[in-house]
N, C-alpha and C positions, 0 to 999 in steps of 0.2 A: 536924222542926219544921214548924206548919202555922200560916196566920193563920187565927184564926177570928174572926167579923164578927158584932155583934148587929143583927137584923133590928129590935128598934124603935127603938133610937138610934143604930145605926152605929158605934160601939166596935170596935176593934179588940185583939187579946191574941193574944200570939204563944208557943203552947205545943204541950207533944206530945199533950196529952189533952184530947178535948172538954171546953171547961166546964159544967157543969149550968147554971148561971146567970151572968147579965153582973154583972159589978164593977162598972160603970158606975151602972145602975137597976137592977137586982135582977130581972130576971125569969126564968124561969123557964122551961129548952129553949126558948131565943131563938139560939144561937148558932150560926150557920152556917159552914162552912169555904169559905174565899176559895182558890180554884185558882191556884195561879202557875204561866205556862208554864215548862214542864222549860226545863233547861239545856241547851245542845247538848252532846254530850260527845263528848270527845274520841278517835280512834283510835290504836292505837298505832305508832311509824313503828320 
């Protein structure tokens, strides 16, 4: 799962595939994917 972020009104939607366009205002290859730092992960003991 990724956030992806509309660059002209700042919309957020959280899916597994680019959206062509924002729900929000309707444009059109607006949405950008928002990076979340990884998680630390754990070792095994």
């Amino acid at each position: 799962m990724a956030v992806f972020t509309c660059e002209k009104c700042g919309a957020t939607i959280d899916t597994r595939c680019k959206p062509k366009k924002c729900a929000a205002c309707g444009e059109q290859e607006c949405m950008c994917k928002e990076e979340k730092p990884a998680a630390p992960k754990q070792g095994k003991k």
